[in-house]
N, C-alpha and C positions, 0 to 999 in steps of 0.2 A: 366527594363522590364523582362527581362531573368531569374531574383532574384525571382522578385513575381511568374511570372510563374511556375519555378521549386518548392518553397518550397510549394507553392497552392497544384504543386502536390504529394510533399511531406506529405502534413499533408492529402490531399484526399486517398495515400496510407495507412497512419495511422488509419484513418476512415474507409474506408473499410477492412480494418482488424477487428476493433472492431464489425462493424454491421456484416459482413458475415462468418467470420472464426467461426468453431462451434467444437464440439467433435469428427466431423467426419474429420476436417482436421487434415493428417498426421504432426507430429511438432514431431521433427526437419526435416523440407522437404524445399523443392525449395518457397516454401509458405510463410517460415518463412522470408524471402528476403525482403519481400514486407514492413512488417513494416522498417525493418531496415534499408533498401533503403530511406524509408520516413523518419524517422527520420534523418539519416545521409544528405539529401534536405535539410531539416528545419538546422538543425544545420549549413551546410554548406551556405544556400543561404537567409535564415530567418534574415536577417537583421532588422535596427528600422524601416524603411522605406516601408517595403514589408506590403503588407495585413494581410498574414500569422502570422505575429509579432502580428501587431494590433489586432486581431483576441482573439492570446495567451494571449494577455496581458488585457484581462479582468479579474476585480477585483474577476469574481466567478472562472476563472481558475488559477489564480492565487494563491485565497484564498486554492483553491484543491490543489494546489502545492507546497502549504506550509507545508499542512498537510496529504500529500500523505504518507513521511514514518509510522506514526504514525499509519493512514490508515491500511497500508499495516499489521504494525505489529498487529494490533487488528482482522483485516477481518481474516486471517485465523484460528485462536484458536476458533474467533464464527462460523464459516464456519465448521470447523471440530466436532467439539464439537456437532453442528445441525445432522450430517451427522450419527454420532457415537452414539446418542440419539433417531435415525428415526429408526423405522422399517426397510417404503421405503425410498427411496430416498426423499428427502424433499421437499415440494410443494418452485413454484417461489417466493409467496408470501413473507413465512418464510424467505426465502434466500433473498428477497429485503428489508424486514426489519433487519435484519440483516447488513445487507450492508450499510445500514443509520445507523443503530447503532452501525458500526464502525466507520462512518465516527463524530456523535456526539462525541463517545468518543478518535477517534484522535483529536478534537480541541479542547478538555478538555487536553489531555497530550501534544499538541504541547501550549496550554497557558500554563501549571502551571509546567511542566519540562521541556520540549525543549525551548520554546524561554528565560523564567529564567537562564537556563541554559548556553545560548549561550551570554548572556551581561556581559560586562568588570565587573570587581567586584567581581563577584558572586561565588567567591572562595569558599567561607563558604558555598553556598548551594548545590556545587557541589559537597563538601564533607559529606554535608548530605546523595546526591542522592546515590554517591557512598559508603557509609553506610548502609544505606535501602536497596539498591541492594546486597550489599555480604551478610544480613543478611537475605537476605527473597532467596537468594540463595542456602544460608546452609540450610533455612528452607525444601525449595526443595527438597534437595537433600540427607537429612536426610530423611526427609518423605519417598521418594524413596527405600534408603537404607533401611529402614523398613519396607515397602511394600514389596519388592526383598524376604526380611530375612524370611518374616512370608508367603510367600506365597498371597500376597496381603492384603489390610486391609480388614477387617473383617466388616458389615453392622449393626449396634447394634441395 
């Protein structure tokens, strides 16, 4: 009983971070406690048997937790990119389709490089990934360098 109770309000600290904390709450403050407190609940008292577990363990949060890093690495470059393209500050709208449209295309990169990537075997394609990656790296980074040299690229 003491298991469910604590991680319950672990994940309700959790929650009430996401719904209430906004731009105006100081971070890093006494504030930022709260999530972490809940999480470290959940981890410590979140057993199989608590609510809390049951709760996490739906197949739709799940599925987001699969493809949370992917997420993560797509939302910001669109996020940024919207911000750096607005005038103003960018309507909710924008920024909620966005947000869906990283989340489409992290389950496009956690199917066809992350989970490929991570099954026994798949030497060969890792060495592909990591191929495509130094080369679209130097593409970069040359580009960069070129950029830097000429005073940025030029609009034709």
């Amino acid at each position: 009983m003491p298991s469910t109770t604590l991680s319950l309000v672990g994940l309700g600290l959790i929650l009430y971070s996401i719904l209430f904390f906004d731009e105006d709450v100081p971070f890093p403050s006494l504030y930022t406690l709260l999530p972490v407190i809940g999480t470290a609940l959940i981890v410590l008292y979140g057993s199989a048997r608590t609510l809390t577990a049951r709760l996490l363990s739906q197949k739709v949060l799940v599925g987001i937790g699969l493809i949370s890093f992917s997420a993560y690495l797509w939302h910001q470059p669109l996020l940024a990119f919207a911000r750096i393209k607005s005038v103003s500050s960018p309507e909710w709208p924008l920024m909620a389709g966005l947000s869906l449209l990283s989340l489409v295309l992290a389950l496009f990169s956690w199917k066809y490089v992350e989970a490929p990537f991570r099954k026994r075997g798949s030497m060969g394609l890792r060495k592909t990934i990591f191929i495509a990656s130094a080369v679209a790296s130097f593409g970069f980074i040359t580009t960069g360098m070129y950029g830097d040299a000429t005073d940025g690229l030029r609009h034709g």
